[in-house]
PASEBA-1860 file (N, C-alpha, C; in nm, 3 decimals):
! residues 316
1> XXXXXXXX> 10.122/10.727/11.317/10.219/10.832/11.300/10.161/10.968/11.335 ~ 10.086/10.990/11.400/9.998/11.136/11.445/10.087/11.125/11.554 ~ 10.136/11.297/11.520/10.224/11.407/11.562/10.154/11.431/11.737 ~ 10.158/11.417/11.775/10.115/11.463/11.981/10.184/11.582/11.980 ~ 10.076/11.667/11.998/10.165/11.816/12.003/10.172/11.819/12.204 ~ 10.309/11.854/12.228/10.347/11.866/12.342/10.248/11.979/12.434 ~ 10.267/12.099/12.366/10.169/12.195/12.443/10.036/12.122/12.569 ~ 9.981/12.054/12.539/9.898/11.985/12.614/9.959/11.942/12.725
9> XXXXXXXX> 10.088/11.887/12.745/10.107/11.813/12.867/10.119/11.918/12.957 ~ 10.133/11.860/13.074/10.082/11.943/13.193/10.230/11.909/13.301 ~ 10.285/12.055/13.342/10.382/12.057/13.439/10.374/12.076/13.529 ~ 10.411/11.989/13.634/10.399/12.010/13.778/10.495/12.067/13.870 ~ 10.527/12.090/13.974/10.611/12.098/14.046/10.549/12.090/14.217 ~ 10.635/12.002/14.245/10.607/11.975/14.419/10.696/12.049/14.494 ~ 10.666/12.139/14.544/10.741/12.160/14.661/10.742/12.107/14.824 ~ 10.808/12.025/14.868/10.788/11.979/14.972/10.803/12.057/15.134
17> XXXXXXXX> 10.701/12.103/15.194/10.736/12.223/15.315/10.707/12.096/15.444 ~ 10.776/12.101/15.552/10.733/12.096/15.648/10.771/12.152/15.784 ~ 10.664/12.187/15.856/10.655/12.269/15.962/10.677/12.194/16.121 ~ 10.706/12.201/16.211/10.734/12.133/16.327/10.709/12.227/16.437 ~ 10.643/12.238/16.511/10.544/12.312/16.597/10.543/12.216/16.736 ~ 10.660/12.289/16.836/10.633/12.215/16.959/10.629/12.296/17.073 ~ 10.558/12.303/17.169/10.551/12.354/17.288/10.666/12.348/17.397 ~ 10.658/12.424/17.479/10.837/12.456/17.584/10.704/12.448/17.713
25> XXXXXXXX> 10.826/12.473/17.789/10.770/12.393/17.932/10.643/12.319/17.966 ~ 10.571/12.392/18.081/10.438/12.329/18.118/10.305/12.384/18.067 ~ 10.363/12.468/17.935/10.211/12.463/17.864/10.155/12.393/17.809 ~ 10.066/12.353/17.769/9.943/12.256/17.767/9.943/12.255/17.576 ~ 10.057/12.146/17.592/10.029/12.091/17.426/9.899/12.107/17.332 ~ 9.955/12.195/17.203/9.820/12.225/17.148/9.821/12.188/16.974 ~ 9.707/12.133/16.937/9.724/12.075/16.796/9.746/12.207/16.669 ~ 9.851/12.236/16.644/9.882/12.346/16.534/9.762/12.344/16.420
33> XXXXXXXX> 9.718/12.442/16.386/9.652/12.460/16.206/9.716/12.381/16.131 ~ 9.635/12.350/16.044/9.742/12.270/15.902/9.769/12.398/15.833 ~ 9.924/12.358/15.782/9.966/12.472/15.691/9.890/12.489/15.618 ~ 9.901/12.670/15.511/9.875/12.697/15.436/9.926/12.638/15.326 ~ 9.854/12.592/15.209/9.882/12.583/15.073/9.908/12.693/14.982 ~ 9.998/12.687/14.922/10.026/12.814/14.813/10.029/12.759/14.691 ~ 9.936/12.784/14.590/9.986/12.731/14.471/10.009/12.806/14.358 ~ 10.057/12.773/14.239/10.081/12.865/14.098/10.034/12.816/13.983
41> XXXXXXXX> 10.044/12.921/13.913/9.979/12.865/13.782/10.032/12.938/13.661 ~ 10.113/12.867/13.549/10.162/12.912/13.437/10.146/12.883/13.327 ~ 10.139/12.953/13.168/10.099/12.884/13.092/10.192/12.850/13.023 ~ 10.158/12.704/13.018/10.243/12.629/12.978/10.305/12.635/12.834 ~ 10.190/12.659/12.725/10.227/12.774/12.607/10.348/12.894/12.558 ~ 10.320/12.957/12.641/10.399/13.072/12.694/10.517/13.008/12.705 ~ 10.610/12.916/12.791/10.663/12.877/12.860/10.752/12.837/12.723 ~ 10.665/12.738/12.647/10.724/12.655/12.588/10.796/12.767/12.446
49> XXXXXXXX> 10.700/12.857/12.430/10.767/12.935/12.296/10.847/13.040/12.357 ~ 10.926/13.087/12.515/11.012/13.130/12.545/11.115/13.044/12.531 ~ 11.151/12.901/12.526/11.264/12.848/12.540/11.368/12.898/12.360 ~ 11.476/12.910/12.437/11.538/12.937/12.354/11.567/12.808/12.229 ~ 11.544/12.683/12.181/11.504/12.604/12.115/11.373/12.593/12.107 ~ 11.283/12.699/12.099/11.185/12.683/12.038/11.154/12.665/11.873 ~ 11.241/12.810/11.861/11.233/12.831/11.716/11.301/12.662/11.651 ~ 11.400/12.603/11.676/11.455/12.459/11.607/11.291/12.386/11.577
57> XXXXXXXX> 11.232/12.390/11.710/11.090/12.249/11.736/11.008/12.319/11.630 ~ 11.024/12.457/11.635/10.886/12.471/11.568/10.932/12.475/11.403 ~ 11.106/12.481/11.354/11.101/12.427/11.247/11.084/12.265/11.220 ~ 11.128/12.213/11.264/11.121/12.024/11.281/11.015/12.037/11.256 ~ 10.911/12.076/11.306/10.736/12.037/11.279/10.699/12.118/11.176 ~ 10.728/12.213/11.144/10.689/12.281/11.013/10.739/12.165/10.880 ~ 10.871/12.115/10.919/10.896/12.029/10.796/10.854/11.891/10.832 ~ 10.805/11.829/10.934/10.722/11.697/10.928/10.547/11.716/10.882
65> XXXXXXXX> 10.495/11.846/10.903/10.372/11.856/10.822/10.384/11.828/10.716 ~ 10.502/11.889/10.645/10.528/11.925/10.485/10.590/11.770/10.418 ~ 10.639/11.690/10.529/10.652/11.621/10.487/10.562/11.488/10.442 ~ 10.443/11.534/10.546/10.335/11.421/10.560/10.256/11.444/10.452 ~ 10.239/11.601/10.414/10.135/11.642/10.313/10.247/11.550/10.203 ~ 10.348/11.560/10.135/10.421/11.572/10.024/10.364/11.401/10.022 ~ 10.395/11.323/10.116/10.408/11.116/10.088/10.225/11.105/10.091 ~ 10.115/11.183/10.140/9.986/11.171/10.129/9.945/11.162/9.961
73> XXXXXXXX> 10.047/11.314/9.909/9.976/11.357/9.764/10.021/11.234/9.697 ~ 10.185/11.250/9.697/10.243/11.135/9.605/10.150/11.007/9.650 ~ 10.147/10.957/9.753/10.096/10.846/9.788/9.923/10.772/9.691 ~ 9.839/10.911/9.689/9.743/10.947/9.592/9.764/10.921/9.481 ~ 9.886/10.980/9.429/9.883/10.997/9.280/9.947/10.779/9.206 ~ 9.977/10.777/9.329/10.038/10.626/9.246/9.919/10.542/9.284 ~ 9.858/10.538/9.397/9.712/10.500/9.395/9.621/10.501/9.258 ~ 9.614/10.638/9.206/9.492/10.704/9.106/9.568/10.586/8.983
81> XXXXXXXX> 9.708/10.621/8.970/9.784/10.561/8.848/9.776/10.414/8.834 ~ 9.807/10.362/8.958/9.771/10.237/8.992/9.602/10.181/8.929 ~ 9.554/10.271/8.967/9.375/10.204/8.963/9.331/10.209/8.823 ~ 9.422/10.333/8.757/9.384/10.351/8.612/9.389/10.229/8.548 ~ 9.532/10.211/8.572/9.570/10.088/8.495/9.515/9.953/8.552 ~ 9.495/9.906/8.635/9.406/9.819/8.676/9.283/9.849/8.641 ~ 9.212/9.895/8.555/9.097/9.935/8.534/9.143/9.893/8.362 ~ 9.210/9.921/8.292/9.262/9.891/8.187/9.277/9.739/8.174
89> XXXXXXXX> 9.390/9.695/8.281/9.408/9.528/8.255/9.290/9.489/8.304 ~ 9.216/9.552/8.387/9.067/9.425/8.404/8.971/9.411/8.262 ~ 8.993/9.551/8.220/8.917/9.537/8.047/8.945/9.455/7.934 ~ 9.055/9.475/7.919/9.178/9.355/7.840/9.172/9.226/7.839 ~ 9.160/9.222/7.998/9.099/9.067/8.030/9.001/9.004/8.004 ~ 8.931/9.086/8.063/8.758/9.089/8.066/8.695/9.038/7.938 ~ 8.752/9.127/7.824/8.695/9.103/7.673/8.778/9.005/7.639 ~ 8.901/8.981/7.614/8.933/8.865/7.619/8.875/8.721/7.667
97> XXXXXXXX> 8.859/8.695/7.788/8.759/8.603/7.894/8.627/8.585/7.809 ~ 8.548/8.724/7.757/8.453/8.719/7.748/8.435/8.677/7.606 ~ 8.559/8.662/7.502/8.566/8.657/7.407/8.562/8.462/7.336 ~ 8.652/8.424/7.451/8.674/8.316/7.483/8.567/8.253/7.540 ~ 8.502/8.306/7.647/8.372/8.201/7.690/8.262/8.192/7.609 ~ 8.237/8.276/7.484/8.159/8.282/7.388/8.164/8.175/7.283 ~ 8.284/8.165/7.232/8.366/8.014/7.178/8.339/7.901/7.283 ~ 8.368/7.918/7.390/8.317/7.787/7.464/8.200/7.742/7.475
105> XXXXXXXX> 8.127/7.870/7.457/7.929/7.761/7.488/7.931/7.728/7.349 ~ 7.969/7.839/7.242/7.889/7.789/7.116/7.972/7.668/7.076 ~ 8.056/7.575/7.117/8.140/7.474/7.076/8.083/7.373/7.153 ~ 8.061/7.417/7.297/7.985/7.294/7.396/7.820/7.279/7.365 ~ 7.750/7.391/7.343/7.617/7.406/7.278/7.601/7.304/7.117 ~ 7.696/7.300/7.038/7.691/7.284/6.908/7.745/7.122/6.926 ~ 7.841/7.066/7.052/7.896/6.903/7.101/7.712/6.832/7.096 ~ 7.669/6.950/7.199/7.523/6.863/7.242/7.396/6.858/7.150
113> XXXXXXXX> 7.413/6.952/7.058/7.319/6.958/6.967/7.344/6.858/6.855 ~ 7.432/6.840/6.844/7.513/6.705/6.744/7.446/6.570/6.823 ~ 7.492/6.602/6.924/7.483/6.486/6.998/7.267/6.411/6.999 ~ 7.245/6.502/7.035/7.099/6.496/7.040/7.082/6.453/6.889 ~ 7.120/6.533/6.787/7.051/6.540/6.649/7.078/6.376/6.627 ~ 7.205/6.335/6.682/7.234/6.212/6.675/7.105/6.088/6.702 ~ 7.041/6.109/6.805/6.923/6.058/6.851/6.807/6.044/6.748 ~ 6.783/6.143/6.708/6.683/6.193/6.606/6.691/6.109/6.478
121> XXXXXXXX> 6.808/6.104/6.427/6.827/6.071/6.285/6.830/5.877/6.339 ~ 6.880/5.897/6.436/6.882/5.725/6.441/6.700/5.672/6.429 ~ 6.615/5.760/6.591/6.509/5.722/6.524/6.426/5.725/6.396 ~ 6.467/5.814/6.326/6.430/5.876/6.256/6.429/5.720/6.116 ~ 6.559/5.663/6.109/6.577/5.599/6.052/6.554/5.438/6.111 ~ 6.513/5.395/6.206/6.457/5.279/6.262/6.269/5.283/6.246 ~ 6.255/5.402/6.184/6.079/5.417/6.163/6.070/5.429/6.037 ~ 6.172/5.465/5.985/6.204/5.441/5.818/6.260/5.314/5.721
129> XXXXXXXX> 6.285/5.260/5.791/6.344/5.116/5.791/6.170/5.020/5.774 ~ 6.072/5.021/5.860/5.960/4.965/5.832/5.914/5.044/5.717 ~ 5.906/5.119/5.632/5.862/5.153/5.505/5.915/5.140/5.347 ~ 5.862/5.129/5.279/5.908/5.082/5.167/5.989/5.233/5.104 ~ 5.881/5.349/5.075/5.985/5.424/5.032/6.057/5.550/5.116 ~ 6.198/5.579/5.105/6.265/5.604/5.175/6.302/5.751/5.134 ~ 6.241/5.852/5.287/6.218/5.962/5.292/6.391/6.021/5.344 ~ 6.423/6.197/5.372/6.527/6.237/5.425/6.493/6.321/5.542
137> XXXXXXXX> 6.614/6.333/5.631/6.576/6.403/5.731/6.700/6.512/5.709 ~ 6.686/6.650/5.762/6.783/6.752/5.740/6.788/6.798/5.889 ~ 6.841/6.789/5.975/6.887/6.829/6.098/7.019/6.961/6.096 ~ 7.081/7.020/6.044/7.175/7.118/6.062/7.120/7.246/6.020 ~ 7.012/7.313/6.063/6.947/7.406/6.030/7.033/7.537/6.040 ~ 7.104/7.557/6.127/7.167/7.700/6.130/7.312/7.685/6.066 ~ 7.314/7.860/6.001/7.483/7.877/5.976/7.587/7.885/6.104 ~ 7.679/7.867/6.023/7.791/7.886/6.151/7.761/8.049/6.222
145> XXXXXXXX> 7.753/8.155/6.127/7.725/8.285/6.162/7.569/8.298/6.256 ~ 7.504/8.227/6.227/7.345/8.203/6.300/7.406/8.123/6.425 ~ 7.463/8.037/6.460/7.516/7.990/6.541/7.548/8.090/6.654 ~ 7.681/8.189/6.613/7.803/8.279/6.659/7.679/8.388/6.761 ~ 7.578/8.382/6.657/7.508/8.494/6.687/7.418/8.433/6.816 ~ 7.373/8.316/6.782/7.325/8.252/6.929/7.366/8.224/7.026 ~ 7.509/8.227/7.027/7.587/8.200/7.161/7.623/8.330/7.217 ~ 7.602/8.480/7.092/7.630/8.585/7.157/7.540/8.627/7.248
153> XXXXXXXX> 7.422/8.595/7.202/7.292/8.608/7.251/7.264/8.563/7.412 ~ 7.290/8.450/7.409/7.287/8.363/7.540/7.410/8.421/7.635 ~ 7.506/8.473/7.568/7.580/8.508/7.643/7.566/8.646/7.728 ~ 7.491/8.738/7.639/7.426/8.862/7.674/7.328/8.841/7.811 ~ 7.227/8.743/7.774/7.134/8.708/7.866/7.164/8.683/7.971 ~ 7.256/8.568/7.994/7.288/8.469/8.063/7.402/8.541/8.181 ~ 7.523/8.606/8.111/7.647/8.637/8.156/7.676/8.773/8.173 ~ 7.604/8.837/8.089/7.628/8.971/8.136/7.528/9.054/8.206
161> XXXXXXXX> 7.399/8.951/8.175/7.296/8.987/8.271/7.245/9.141/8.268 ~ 7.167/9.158/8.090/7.118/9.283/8.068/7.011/9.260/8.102 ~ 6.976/9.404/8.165/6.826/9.439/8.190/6.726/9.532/8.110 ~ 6.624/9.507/8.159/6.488/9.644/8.103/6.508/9.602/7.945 ~ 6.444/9.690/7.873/6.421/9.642/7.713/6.522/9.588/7.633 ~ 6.659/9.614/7.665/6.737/9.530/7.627/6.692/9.367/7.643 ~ 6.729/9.329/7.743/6.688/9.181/7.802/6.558/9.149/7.731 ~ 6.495/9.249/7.702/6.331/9.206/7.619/6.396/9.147/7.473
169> XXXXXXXX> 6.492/9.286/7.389/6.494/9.281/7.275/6.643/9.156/7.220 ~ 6.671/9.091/7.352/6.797/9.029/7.295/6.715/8.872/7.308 ~ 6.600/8.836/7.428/6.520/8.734/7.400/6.448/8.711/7.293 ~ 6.370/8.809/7.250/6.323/8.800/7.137/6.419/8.784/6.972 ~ 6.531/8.805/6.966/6.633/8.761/6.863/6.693/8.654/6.912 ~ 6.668/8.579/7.045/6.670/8.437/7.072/6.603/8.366/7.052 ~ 6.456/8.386/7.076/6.356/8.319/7.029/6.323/8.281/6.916 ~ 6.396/8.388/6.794/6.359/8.395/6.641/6.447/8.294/6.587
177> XXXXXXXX> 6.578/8.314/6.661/6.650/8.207/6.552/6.619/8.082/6.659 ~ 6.584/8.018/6.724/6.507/7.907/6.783/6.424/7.856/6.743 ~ 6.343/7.956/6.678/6.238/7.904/6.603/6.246/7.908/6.460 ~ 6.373/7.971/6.440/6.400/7.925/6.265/6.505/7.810/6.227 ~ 6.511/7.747/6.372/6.595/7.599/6.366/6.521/7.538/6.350 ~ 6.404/7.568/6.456/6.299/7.431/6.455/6.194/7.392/6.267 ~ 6.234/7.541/6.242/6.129/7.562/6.099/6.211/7.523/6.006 ~ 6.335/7.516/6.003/6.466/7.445/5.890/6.438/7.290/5.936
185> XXXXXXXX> 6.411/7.247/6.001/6.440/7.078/6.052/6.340/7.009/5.922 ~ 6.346/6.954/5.887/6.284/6.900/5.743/6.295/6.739/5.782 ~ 6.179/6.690/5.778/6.188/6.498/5.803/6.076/6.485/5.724 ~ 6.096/6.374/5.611/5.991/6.346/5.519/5.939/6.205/5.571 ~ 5.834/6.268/5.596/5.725/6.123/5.730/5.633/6.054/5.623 ~ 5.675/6.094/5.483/5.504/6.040/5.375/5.521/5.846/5.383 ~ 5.392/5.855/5.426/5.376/5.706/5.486/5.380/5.637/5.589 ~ 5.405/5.760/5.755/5.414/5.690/5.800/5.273/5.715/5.912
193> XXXXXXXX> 5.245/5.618/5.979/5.134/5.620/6.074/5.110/5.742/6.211 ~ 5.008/5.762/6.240/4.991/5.872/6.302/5.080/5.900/6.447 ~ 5.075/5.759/6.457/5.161/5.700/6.626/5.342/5.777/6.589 ~ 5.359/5.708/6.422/5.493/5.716/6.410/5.541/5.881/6.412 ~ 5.460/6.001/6.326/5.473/6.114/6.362/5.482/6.180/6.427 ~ 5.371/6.144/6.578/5.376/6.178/6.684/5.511/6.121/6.775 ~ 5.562/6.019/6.747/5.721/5.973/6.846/5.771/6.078/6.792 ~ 5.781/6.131/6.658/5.919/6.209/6.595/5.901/6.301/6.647
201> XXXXXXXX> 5.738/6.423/6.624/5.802/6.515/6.724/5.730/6.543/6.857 ~ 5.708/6.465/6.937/5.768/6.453/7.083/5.951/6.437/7.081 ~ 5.979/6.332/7.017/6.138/6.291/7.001/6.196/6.458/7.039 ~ 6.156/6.529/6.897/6.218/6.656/6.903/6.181/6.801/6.956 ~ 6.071/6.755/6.994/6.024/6.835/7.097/6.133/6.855/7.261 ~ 6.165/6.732/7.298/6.222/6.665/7.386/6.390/6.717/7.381 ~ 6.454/6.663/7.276/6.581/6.726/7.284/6.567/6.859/7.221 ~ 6.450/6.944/7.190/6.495/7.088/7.174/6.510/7.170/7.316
209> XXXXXXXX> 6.450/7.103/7.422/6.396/7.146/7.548/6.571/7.130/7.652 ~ 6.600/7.008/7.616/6.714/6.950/7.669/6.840/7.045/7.609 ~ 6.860/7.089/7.515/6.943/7.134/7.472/6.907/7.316/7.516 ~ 6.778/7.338/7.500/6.824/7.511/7.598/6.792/7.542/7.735 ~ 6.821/7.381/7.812/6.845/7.325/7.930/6.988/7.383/7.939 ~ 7.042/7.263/7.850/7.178/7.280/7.837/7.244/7.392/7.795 ~ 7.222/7.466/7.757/7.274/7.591/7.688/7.269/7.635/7.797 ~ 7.177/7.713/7.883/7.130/7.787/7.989/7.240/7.741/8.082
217> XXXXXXXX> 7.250/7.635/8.125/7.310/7.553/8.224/7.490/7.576/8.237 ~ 7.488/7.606/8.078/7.656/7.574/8.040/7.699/7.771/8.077 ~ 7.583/7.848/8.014/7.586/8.006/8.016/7.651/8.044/8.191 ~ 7.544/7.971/8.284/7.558/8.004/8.429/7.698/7.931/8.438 ~ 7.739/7.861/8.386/7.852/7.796/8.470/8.028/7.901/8.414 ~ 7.962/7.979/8.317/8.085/8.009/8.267/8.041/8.156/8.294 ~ 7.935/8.189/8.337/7.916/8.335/8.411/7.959/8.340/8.578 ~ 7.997/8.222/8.629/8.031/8.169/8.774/8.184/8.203/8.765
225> XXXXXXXX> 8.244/8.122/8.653/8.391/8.118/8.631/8.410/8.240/8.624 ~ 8.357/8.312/8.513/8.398/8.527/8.468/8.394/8.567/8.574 ~ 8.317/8.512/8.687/8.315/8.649/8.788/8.446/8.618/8.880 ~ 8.452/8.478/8.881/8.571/8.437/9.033/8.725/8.482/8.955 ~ 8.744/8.434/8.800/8.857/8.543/8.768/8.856/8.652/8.751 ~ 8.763/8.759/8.767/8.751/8.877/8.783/8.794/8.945/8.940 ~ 8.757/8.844/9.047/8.742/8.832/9.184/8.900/8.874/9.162 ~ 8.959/8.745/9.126/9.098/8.705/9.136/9.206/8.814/9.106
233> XXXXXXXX> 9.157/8.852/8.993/9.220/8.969/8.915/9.219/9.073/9.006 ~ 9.146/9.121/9.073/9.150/9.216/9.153/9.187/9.230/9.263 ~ 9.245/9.100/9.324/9.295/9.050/9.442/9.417/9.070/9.399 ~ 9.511/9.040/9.282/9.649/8.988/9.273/9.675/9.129/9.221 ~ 9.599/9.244/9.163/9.612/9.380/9.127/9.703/9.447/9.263 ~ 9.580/9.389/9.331/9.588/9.465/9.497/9.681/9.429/9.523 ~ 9.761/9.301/9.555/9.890/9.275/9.601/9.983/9.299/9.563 ~ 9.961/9.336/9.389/10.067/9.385/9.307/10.134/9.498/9.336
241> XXXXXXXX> 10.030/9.611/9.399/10.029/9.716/9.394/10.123/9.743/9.529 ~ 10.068/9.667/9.611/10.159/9.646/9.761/10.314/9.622/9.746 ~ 10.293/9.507/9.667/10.445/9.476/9.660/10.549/9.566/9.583 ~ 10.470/9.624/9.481/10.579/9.688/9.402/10.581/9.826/9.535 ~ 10.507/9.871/9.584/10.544/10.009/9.649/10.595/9.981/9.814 ~ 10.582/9.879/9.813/10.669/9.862/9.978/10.812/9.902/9.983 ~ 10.921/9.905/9.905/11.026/9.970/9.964/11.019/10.157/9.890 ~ 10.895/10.202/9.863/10.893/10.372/9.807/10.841/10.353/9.967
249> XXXXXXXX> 10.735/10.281/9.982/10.669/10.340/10.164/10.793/10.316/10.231 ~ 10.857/10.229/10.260/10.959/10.198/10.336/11.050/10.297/10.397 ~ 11.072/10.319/10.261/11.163/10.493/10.261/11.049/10.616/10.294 ~ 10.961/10.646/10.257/10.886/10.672/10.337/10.872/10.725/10.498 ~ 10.845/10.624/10.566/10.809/10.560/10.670/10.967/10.602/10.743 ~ 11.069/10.552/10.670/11.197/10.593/10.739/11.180/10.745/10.804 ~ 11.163/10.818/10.681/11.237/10.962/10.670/11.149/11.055/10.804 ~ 10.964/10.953/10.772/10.887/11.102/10.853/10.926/10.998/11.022
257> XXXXXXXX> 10.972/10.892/11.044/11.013/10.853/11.179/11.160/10.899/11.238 ~ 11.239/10.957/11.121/11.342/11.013/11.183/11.336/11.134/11.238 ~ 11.243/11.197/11.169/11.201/11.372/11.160/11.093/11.390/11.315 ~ 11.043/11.266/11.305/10.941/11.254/11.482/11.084/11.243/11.546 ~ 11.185/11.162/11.564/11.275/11.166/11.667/11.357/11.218/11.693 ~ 11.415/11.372/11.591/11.419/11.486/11.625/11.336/11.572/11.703 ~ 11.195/11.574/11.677/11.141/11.648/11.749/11.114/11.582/11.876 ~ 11.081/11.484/11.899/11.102/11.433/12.019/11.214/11.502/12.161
265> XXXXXXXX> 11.343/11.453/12.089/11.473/11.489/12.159/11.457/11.628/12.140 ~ 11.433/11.734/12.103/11.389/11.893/12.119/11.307/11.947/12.259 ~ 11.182/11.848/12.215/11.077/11.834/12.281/11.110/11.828/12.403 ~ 11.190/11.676/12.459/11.254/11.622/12.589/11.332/11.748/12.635 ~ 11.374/11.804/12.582/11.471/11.882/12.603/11.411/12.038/12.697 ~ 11.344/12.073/12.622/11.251/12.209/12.616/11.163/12.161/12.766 ~ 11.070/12.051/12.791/11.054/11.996/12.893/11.097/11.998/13.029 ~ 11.257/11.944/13.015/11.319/11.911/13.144/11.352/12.063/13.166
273> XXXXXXXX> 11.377/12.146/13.099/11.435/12.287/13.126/11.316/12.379/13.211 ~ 11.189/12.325/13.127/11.095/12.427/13.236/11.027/12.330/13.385 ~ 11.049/12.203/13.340/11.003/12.156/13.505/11.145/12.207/13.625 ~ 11.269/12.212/13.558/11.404/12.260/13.608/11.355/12.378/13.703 ~ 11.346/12.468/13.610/11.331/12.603/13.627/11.190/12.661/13.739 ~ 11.061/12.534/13.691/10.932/12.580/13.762/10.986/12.525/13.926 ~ 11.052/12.399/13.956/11.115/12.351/14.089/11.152/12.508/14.132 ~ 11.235/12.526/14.099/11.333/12.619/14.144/11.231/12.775/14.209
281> XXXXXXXX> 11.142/12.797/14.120/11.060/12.897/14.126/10.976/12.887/14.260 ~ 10.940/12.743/14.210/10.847/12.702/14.330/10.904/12.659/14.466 ~ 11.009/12.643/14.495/11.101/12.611/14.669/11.129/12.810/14.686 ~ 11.151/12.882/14.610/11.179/13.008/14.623/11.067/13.077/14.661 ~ 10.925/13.051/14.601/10.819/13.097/14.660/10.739/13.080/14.726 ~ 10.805/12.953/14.778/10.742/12.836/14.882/10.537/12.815/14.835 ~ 10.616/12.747/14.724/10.439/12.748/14.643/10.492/12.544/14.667 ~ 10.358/12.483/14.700/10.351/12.403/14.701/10.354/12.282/14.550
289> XXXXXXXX> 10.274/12.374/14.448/10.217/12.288/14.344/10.234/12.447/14.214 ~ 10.268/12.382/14.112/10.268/12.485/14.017/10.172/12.404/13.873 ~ 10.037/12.495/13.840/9.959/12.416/13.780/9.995/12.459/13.615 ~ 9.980/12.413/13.517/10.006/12.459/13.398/9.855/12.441/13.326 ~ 9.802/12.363/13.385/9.671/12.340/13.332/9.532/12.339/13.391 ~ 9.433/12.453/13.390/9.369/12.487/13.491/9.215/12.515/13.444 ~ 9.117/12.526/13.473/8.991/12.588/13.456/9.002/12.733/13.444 ~ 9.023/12.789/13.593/9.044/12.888/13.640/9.110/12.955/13.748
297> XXXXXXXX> 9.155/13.067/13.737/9.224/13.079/13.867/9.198/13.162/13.944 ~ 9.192/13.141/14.111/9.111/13.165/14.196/9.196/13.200/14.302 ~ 9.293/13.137/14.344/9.378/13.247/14.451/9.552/13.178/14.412 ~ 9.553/13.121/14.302/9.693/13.102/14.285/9.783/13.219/14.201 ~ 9.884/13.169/14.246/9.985/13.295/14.190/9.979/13.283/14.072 ~ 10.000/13.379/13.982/10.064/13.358/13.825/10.201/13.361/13.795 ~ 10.273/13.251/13.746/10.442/13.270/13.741/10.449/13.286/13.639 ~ 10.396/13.271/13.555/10.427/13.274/13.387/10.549/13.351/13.390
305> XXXXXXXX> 10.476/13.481/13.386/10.594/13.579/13.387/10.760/13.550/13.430 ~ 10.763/13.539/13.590/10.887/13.501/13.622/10.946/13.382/13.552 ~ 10.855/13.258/13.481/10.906/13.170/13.454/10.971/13.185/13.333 ~ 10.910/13.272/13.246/10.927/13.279/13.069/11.033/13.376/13.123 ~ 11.091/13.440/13.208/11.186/13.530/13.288/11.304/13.452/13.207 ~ 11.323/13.298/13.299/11.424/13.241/13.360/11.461/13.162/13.204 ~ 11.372/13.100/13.157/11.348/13.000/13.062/11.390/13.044/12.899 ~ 11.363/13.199/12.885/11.403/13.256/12.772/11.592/13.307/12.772
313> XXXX> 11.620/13.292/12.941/11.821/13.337/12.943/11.909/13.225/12.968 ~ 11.800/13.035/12.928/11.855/12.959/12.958/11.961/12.930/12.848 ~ 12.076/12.927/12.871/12.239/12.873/12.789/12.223/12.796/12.712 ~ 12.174/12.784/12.548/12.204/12.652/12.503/12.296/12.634/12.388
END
């Protein structure tokens, strides 16, 4: 939609001369000079702000600037409004999502830790089974709140991916309650052989390793998911934003293409009147070529004058 300001184009005019040069009786045919060239030169400027529809073109374009500035600002301001609020629903979401995937590890974390502890207590009780008296094992070391707090943890690490002393100080309150699971685990081994102690904890050595395998494993997979609905979210924002404002551009788009094809038909107009007028100038002054657009001028006439003459008493 960039405005082509007319001033630039360049008007010509041809005048077509020809000369016919022939010899009478028995004189001795002789090749004539090539005619002289005459040419002119006007500014085309000039020209154009003598026409009496000037003043119309040069309002038309005063109100298609004004009009382009006015759909730019507005155009801005539903942009800015737009982004605000998409900046809002991505938060909404976001903590939500993030609220929710926190419940999901510590529920899938707490499936596998069951699951493992499951292991434990079975051996636990097939090595207890060869002894006469019969010891307990306590496997559920953390509160539900010690729990909440470990999946927040992992989630920090894992998903939101803090750095510098943070990331120091949120491992280290991972590490503590890790190691105050392993220090709650209580198995009463009195009686059993050195071999049999050593299976138990390798045993649990083994699924403590497996399980912040698993934790870790489950963290990345639901820090994969947060980001692609985040992706998403910001994709369907964007289209949202399109769709709801395509018939404000529409209208738009109408108003500053009607306002170009006024000035256009002005334009056309203002045009044909001075190539009209430069013809006419130029068969009268037997100028071959009339330049409007030049470096410099060096032996051509200047018509301006006569032209902005003719062009400013044209009838409209």
């Amino acid at each position: 939609m960039m405005h082509r300001r007319f001033l630039s184009a360049a008007v010509s005019v041809m005048a077509a001369l020809s000369l016919v040069l022939s010899g009478c009786g028995t004189k001795k045919e002789e090749t004539p000079p090539p005619p002289a060239v005459h040419y002119g030169v006007a500014d085309l400027e000039t020209l154009v702000k003598a026409h009496p529809k000037y003043s119309e073109y040069f309002k038309l374009e005063t109100e298609y600037n004004h009009m382009l500035q006015q759909y730019q600002t507005e155009r801005n301001r539903l942009i800015e409004v737009s982004s605000k609020q998409q900046k809002i629903n991505a938060a909404l979401a976001d903590t939500a999502r993030r609220a929710a995937a926190e419940n999901e590890l510590k529920t899938k974390v707490k499936a596998r830790e069951d699951e493992l502890n499951e292991g434990l207590k079975k051996l636990y009780g097939d090595i207890e089974k060869k002894h006469a008296a019969k010891g307990s094992m306590n496997l559920e070391t953390l509160t539900p709140e010690e729990r909440a707090e470990m999946a927040n943890l992992q989630m920090k690490l894992t998903v939101l991916g803090v750095t510098g002393d943070e990331k120091e100080q949120v491992k280290e309150e991972l590490h503590k309650l890790m190691d105050l699971r392993t220090a709650r685990e209580k198995a009463d081994t009195a009686g059993w052989s050195e071999d049999e102690v050593k299976e138990m904890a390798e045993a649990k050595s083994k699924a403590q390793s497996e399980l912040e395998a698993y934790s870790a494993s489950t963290a990345d997979e639901i820090r994969n998911r947060l980001e692609s609905e985040g992706k998403a979210d910001i994709s369907q924002t964007e289209e949202s934003f399109a769709e709801n404002h395509t018939e404000w551009d529409n209208e738009w788009q109408a108003r500053i293409d009607n306002k170009q094809k006024q000035m256009a038909a002005v334009k056309k107009e203002i045009m044909a009147d001075i190539e009209q007028e430069a013809a006419r100038l130029a068969s009268e002054k037997n100028l071959d070529m009339i330049f409007s657009k030049y470096k410099a001028n060096i032996s051509a006439d200047d018509v301006t004058g006569d032209l902005a003459g003719r062009i400013v008493n044209i009838q409209k």
